[in-house]
C-alpha positions as CSV (number, residue, x, y, z in Angstrom):
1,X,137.3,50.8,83.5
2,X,140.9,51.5,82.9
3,X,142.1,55.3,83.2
4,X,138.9,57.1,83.7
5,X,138.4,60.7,83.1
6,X,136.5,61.3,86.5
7,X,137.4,59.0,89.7
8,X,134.6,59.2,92.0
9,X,135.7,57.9,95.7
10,X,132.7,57.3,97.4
11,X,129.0,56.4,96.5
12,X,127.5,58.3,99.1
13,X,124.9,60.8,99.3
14,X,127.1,62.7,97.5
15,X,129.1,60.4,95.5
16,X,125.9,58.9,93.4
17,X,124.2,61.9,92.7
18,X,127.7,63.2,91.1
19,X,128.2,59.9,89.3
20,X,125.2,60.2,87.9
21,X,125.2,64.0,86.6
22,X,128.9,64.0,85.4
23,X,128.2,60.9,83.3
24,X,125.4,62.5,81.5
25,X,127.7,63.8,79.5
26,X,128.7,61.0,77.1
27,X,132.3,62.1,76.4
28,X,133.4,61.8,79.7
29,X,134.2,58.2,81.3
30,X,133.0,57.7,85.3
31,X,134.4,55.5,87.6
32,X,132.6,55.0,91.1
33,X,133.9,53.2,93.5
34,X,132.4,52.3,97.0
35,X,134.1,50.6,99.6
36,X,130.5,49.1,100.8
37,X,128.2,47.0,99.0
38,X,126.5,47.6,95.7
39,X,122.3,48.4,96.3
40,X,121.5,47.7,92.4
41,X,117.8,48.6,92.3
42,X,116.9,45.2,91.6
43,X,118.4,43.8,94.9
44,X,118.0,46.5,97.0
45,X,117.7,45.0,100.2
46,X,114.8,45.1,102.6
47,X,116.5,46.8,105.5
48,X,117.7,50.1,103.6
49,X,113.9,50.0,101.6
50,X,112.0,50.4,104.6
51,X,110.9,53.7,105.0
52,X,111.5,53.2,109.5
53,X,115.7,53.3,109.4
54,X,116.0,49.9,110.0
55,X,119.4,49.9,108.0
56,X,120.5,51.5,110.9
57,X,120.4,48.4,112.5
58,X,122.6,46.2,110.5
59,X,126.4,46.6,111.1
60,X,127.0,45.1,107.7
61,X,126.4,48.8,106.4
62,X,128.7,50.4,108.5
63,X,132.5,51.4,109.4
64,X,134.1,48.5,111.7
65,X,136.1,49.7,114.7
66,X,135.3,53.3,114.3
67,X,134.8,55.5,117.4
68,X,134.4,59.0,118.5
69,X,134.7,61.2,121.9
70,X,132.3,63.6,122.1
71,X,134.4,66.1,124.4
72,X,137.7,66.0,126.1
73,X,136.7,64.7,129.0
74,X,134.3,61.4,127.5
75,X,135.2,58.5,126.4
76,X,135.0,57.4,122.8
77,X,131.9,55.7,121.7
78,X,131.5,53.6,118.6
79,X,130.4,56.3,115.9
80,X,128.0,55.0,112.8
81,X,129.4,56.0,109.2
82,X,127.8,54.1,106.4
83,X,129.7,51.7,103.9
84,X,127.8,50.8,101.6
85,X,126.4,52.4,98.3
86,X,124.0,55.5,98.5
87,X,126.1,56.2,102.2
88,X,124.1,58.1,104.7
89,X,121.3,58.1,102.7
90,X,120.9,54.5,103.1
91,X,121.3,54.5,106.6
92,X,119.3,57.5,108.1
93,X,116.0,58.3,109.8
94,X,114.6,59.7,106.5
95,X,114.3,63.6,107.5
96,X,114.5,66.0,104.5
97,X,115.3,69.5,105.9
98,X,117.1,72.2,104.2
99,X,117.5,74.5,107.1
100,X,117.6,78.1,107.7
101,X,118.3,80.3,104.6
102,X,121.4,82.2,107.4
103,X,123.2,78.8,107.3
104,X,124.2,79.4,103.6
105,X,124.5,83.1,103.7
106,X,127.6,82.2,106.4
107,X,129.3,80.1,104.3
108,X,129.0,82.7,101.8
109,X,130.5,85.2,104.0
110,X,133.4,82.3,105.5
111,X,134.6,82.4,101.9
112,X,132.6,79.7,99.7
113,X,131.8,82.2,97.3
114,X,128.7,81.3,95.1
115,X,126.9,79.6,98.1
116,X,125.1,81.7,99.3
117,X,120.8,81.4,99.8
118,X,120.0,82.9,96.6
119,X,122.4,80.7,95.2
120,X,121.4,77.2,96.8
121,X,118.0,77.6,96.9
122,X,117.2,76.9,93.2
123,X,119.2,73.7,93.8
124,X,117.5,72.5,96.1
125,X,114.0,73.4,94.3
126,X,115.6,71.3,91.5
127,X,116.5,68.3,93.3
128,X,113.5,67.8,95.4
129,X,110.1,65.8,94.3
130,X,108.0,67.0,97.1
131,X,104.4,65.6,96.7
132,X,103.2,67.5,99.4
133,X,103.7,70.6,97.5
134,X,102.3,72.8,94.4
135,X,103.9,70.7,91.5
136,X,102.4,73.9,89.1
137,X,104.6,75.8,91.4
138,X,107.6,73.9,92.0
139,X,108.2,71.4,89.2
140,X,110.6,69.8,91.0
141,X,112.9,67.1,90.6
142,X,113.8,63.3,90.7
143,X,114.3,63.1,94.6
144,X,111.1,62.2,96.3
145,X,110.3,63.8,99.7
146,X,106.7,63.5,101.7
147,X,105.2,63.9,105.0
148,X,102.8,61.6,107.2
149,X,99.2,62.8,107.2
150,X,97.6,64.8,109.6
151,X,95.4,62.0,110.7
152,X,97.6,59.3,111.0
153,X,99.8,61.2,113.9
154,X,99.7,59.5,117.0
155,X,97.8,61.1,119.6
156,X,100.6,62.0,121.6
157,X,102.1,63.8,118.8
158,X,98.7,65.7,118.4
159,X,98.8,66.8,122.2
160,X,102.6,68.4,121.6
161,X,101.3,70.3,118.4
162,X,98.7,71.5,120.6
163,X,100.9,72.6,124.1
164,X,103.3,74.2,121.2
165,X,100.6,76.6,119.7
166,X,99.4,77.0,123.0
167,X,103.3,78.8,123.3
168,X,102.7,80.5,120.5
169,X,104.5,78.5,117.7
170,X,102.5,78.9,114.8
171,X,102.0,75.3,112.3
172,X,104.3,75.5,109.1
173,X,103.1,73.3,106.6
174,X,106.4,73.2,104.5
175,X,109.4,73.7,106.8
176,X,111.8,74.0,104.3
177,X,109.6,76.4,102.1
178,X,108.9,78.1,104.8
179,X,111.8,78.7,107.4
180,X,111.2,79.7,111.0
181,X,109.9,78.9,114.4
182,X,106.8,76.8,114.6
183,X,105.9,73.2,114.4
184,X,106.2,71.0,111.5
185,X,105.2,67.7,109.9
186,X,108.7,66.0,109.2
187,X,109.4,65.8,106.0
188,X,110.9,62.3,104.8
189,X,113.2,60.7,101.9
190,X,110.6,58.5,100.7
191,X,107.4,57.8,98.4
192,X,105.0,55.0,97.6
193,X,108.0,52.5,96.8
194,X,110.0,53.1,99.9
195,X,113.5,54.9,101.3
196,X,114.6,57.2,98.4
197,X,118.7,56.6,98.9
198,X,120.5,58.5,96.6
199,X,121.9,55.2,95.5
200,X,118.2,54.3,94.3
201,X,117.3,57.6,92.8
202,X,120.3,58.9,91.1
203,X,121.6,55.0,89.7
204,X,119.0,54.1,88.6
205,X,119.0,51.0,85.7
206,X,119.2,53.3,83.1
207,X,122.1,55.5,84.5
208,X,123.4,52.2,84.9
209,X,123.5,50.9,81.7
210,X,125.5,53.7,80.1
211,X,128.7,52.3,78.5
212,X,130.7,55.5,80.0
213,X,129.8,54.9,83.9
214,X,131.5,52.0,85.9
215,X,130.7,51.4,89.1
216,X,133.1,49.4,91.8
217,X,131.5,47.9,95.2
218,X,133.8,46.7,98.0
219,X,136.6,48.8,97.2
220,X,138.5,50.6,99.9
221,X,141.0,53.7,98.5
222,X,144.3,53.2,100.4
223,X,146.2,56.4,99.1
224,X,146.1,59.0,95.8
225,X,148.4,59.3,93.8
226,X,150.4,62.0,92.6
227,X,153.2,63.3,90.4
228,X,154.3,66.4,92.4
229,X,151.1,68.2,93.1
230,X,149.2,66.8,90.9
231,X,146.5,64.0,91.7
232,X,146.7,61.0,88.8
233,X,144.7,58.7,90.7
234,X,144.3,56.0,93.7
235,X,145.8,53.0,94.8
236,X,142.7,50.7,96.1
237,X,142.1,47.6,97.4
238,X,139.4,45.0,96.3
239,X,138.9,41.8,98.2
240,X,143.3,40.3,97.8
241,X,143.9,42.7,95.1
242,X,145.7,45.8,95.2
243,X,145.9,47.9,92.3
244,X,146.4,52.0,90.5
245,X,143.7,53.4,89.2
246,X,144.9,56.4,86.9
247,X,142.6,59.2,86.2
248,X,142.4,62.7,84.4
249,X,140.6,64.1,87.9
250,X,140.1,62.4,91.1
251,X,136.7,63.1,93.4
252,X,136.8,62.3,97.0
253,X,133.2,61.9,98.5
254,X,133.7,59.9,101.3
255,X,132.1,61.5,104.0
256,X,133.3,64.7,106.4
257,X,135.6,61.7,108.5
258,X,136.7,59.3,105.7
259,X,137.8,62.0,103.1
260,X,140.1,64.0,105.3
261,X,141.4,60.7,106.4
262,X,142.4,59.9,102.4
263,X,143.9,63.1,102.2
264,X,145.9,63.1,105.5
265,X,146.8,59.6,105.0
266,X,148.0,61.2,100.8
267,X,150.2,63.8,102.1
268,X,147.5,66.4,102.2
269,X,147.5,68.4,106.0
270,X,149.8,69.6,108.3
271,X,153.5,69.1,107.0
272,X,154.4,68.4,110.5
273,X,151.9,66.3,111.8
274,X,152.5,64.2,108.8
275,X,155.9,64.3,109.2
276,X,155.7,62.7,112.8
277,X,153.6,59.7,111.4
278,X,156.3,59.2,108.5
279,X,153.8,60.6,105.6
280,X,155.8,62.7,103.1
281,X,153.6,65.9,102.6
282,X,153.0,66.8,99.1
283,X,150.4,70.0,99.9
284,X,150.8,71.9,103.7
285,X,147.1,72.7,104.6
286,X,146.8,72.9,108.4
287,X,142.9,72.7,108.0
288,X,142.5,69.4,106.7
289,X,140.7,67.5,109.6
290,X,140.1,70.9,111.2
291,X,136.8,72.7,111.7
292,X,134.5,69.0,112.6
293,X,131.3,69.7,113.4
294,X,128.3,67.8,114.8
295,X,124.6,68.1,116.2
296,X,124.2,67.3,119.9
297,X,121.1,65.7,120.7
298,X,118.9,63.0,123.4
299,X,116.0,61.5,123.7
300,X,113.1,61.6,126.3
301,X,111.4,58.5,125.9
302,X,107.6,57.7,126.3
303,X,105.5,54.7,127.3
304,X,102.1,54.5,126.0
305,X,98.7,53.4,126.1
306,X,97.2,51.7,123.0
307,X,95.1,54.8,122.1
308,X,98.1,57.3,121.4
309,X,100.3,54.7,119.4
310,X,101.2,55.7,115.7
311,X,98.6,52.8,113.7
312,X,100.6,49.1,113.7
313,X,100.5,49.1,110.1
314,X,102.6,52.3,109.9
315,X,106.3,52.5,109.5
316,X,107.0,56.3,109.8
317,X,109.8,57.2,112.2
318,X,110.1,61.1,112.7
319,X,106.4,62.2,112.7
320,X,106.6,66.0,112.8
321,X,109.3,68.7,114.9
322,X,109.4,72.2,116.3
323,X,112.1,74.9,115.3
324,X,113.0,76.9,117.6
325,X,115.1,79.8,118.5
326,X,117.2,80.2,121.4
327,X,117.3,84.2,121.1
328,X,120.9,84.3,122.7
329,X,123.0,86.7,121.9
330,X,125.7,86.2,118.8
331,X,123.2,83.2,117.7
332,X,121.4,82.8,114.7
333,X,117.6,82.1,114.5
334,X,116.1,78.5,114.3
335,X,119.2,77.2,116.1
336,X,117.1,74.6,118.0
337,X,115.0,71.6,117.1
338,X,112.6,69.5,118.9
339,X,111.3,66.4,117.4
340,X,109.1,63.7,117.3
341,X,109.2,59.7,117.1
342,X,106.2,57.4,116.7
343,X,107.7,54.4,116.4
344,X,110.9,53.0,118.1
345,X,111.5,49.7,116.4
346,X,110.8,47.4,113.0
347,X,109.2,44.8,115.2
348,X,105.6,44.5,116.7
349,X,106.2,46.3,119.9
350,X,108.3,49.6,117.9
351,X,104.8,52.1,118.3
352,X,104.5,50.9,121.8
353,X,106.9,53.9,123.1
354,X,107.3,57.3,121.6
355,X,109.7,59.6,121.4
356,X,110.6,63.7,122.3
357,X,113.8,64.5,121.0
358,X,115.8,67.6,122.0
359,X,119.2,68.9,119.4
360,X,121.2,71.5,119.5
361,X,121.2,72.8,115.4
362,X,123.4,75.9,115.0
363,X,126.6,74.8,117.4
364,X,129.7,76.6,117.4
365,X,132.1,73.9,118.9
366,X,134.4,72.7,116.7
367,X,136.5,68.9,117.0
368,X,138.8,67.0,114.6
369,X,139.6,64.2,112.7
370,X,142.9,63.3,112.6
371,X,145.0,60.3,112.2
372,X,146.0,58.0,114.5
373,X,149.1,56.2,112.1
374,X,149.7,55.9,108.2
375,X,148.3,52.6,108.1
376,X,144.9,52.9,106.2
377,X,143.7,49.9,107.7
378,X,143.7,52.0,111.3
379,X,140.6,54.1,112.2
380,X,141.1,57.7,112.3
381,X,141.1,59.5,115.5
382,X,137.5,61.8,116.0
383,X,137.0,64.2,118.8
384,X,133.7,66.5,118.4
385,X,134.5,69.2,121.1
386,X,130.9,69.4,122.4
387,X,130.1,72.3,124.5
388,X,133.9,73.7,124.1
389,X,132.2,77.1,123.1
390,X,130.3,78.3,126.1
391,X,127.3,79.4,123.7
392,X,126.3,75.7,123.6
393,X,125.4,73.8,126.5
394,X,123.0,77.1,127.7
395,X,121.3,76.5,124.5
396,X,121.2,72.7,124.6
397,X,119.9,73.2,128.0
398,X,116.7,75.8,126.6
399,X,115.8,72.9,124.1
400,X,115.9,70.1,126.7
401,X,113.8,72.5,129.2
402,X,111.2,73.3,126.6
403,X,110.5,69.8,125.6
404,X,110.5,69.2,129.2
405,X,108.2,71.3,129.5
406,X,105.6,70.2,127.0
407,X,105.6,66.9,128.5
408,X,104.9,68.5,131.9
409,X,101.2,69.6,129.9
410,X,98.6,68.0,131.4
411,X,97.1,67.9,127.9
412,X,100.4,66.3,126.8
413,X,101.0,64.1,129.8
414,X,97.4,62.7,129.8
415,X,98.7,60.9,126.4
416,X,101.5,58.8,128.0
417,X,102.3,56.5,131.0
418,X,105.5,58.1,131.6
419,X,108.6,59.6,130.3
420,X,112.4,58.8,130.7
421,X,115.7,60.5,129.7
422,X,117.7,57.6,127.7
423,X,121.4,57.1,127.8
424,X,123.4,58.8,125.1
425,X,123.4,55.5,123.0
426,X,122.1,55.7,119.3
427,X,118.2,55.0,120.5
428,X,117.7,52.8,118.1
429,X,120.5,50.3,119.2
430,X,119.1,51.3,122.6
431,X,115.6,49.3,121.7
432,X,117.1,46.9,119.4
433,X,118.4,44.0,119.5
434,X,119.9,42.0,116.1
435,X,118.8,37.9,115.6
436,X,117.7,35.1,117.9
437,X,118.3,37.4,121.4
438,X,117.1,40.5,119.6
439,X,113.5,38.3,118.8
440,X,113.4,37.1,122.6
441,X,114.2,41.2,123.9
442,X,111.1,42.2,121.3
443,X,108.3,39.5,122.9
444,X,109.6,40.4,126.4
445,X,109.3,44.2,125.4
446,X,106.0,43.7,124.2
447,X,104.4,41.9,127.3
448,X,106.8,44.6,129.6
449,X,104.9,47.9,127.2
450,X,101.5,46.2,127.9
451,X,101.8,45.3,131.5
452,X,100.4,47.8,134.1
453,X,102.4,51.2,134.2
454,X,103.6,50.3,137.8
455,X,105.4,47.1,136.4
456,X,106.8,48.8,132.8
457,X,108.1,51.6,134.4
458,X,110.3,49.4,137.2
459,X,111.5,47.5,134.6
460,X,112.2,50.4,132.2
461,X,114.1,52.0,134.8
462,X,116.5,48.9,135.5
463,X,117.3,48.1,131.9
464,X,117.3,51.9,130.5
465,X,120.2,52.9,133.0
466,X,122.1,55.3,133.0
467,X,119.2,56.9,131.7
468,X,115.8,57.2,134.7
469,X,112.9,57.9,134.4
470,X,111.7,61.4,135.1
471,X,107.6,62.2,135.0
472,X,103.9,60.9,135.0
473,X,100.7,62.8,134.9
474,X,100.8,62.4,138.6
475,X,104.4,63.1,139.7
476,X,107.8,64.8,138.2
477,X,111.3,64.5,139.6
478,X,113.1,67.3,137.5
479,X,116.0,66.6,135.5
480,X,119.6,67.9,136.5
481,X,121.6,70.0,134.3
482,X,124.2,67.5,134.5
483,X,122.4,64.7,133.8
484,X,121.0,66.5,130.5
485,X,124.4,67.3,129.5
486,X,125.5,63.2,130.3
487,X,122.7,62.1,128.1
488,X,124.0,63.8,124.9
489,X,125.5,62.1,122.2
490,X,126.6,63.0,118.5
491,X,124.1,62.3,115.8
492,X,125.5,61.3,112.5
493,X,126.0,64.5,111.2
494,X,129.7,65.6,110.7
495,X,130.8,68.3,108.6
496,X,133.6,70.5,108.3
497,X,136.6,69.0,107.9
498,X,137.5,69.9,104.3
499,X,135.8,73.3,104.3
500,X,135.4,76.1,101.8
501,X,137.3,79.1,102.0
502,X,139.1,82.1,99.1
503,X,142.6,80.8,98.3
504,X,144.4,83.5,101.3
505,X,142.6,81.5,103.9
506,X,145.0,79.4,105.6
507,X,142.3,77.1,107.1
508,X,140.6,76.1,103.8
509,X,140.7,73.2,102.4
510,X,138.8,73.4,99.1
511,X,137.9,76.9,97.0
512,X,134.4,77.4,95.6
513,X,134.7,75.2,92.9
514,X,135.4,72.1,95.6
515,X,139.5,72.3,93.8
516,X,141.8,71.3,96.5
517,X,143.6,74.2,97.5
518,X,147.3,73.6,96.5
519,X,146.8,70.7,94.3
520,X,145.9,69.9,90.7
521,X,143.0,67.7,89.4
522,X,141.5,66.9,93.0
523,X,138.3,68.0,94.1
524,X,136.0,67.1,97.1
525,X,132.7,66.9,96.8
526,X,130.3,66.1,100.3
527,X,129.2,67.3,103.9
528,X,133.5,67.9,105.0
529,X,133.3,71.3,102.6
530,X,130.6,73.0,104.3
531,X,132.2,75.5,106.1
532,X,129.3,75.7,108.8
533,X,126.8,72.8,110.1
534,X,123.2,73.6,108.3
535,X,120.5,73.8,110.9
536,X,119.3,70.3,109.2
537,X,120.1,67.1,109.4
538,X,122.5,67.1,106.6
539,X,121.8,64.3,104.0
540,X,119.2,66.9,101.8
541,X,122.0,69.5,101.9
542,X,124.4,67.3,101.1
543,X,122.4,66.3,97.6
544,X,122.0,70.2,97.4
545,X,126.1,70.0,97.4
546,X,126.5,67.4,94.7
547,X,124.2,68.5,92.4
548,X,125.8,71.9,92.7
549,X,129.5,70.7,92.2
550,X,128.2,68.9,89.2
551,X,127.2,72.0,87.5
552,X,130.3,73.4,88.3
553,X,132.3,70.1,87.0
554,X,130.5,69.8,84.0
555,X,130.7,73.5,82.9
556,X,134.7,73.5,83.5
557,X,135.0,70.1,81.8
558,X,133.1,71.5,78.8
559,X,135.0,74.4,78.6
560,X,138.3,72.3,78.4
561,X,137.0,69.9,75.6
């Protein structure tokens, strides 16, 4: 498609739900392009329809080369950011949470006017196809969400529920309906068919076969284009072709590290900083790149016995999770989140160990992206910041201690052989293994999980380092602070880096209407515009995002026709 009205950059989470609403209108021609791979629904491939993440697994989907520090003082570990069509949504663990109904009221107040609770929450109602919930109620919408039953938690799960209300968290049936403290059933991105990916729900065949949407896979933007301040479109590469694609109003959803990169790498950032590199600015904004946020998070891992496995036949991941609040001062409520895993793995010996997981949800650190040269084909530079605000690690620490502390139940620790604090490695990739060598690591994992507990948990501490084990029903060496603070890693939740914020604020990147400030016919449109990090992992609010901007898109380019 030659000189589309909208080009979409990205076919994320956010990019296909926005390719899909804008073209609804048939006067209006759509162009989406994804640098990844195309996920048609008639070849959607196996790994990204499983409803356990076993997309995560396969590096095809993925960034090459890309890393990220998570402080100063760490090195920088490969980072996961999905290539390929739907984006995260293709890639995750499946968790639909909205979070707190505060997180939107402060980007309300930080200057993203018209995002408020009130004004979200509709949206989200909207979007979501909950089958779990009063459809006389809640109509809902196209994107399915459900939870696992009741009776087909594992038993180890069961025990934590119980040591929870024995604390006094009450059960919430619908977390996101119903936001607070308590324990939850995790809601997931999925029905009877399998992973809903926005790529699957949103282009559908039939969005696919209208003559004003075209859609192009394996294409990486290298710049936009502009004449003076003005965006007219993109140069991009596919496969040995470089080419312009001119456009009446360019879209960047690329993710909270890939579109400040675009824009940075366009002459949109800080003049100087741009300057140095030998990038001619075309609009000075200082907080492009600016304002990255992530969840900090580990793992406590748990060997058990065949009666407290999630059922073989299963292929849940996140079972259920506990919201909790920290109650320090200056800090919202339900800033913390426990949760649980029943299944570590696609092959036979994945329900063998099970999972506590401990994340910090309301953080106040802020990192960067920035740019390490002009050359598109170099990685940007990401540095998270954890734990640079001193409200951080104290709360980290309270959610580590608590789920510490439930597995320290002798109701809980009667359900496990024993428990170990992983490495801050993506625990997946931790258990996983791809081809040939990953099939040899999965039978030797299975005879290892069945052996007697003496001999699993010698060799689970050898092959698990730095990580150690850490308690039994019998005995309980104590985690260190510092070793809990070693053992965090990011999860795969920035945000930030484009935020919202009124025209006067220096540090904004996009205004309430996701218009780049400073610039004509550019908008940006995922997770980098949030001005805060939603107590929830972020692919539902990200929907919420898209779905709102297209309202807002559609309404303006209606009013100009």
């Amino acid at each position: 498609m030659d000189n589309p009205d909208f080009l979409i950059i990205g076919g994320g989470s956010a990019g296909a739900v926005l390719a899909s609403r804008i073209s609804e209108d048939p006067r209006v021609r759509v162009l989406l392009i994804e640098a990844g791979i195309d996920t048609p629904p008639h070849a959607m491939p196996r790994d990204i329809a499983d409803t356990f993440p076993s997309s995560t697994l396969n590096q095809l989907y993925f960034w090459p080369r890309l890393e990220a520090a998570r402080s100063a003082s760490s090195p920088a570990r490969p980072f996961p950011q999905a290539r390929v069509m739907g984006g995260g949504s293709s890639v995750m663990g499946l968790w639909a949470l909205r979070g707190m109904p505060s997180d939107y009221d402060a980007w309300a107040e930080a200057g993203a006017d018209g995002w408020g609770w009130k004004d979200v929450l509709p949206i989200f109602r909207g979007l979501e196809k909950d089958a779990d919930r009063d459809a006389t109620q809640f109509p809902g919408g196209s994107y399915p969400i459900r939870r696992l039953a009741r009776d087909e938690w594992p038993l180890f799960v069961q025990a934590i529920e119980s040591a929870a209300q024995a604390r006094g968290l009450r059960f919430i049936a619908d977390i996101n309906e119903t936001p607070g403290d308590g324990f939850f059933p995790m809601p997931l991105s999925q029905d009877e068919e399998g992973r809903a990916s926005s790529a699957r729900v949103f282009l559908t065949n039939e969005v696919r076969r209208r003559a004003n949407l075209a859609i192009m896979p394996e294409t990486t933007v290298r710049s936009l284009r502009f004449e003076g301040t003005r965006a007219i479109g993109a140069i991009v590469r596919r496969g040995d072709e470089t080419r312009q694609i001119d456009a009446r109003e360019v879209v960047l959803c690329a993710g909270a590290i890939h579109s400040p990169a675009i824009l940075l790498r366009s002459g949109i950032g800080p003049a100087e900083e741009l300057r140095r590199l030998g990038i001619e600015p075309v609009a000075d904004r200082k907080g492009v790149g600016r304002n990255l946020q992530n969840h900090p998070y580990l793992h406590l891992a748990l060997t058990l016995p065949p009666r407290a496995r999630l059922a073989r036949r299963l292929r849940q991941f996140a079972v259920a999770g506990i919201r909790l609040s920290s109650g320090a001062e200056g800090c919202p409520r339900g800033d913390l989140l426990l949760f649980m895993i029943g299944r570590v793995s696609p092959r036979a010996y994945g329900p063998d160990i099970g999972m506590l997981g401990a994340a910090l949800y309301s953080p106040f650190s802020r990192g960067r992206v920035s740019l390490r040269g002009a050359d598109p084909d170099t990685p940007p530079r990401i540095e998270f910041g954890f734990f640079d605000d001193p409200r951080d690690a104290p709360r980290m620490m309270k959610a580590v201690r608590f789920a510490e502390g439930l597995l320290l139940e002798p109701g809980v620790a009667a359900t496990y052989h024993d428990a170990f604090l992983l490495p801050p490695v993506m625990s997946l990739h931790q258990f996983n293994r791809p081809g040939l060598q990953g099939a040899s690591l999965a039978a030797a994992a299975k005879m290892v999980l069945n052996a007697p507990p003496a001999i699993s948990r010698l060799v689970l501490q050898r092959v698990l380092g730095p990580g150690r084990w850490f308690a039994n029903r019998r005995n309980h060496a104590p985690l260190q602070d510092a070793e809990i603070l070693a053992a965090v890693a990011p999860m795969a939740h920035p945000i930030g880096t484009c935020r919202m914020g009124r025209p006067g604020d220096p540090d904004a990147v996009v205004d309430a209407a996701c218009r780049v400030h400073g610039v004509g016919n550019l908008r940006v449109v995922d997770a980098s515009i949030m001005p805060s990090i939603p107590s929830a992992n972020t692919n539902l609010p990200t929907l919420m995002v898209a779905e709102k901007a297209a309202r807002v898109i559609r309404s303006q380019a209606t009013a100009m026709a």
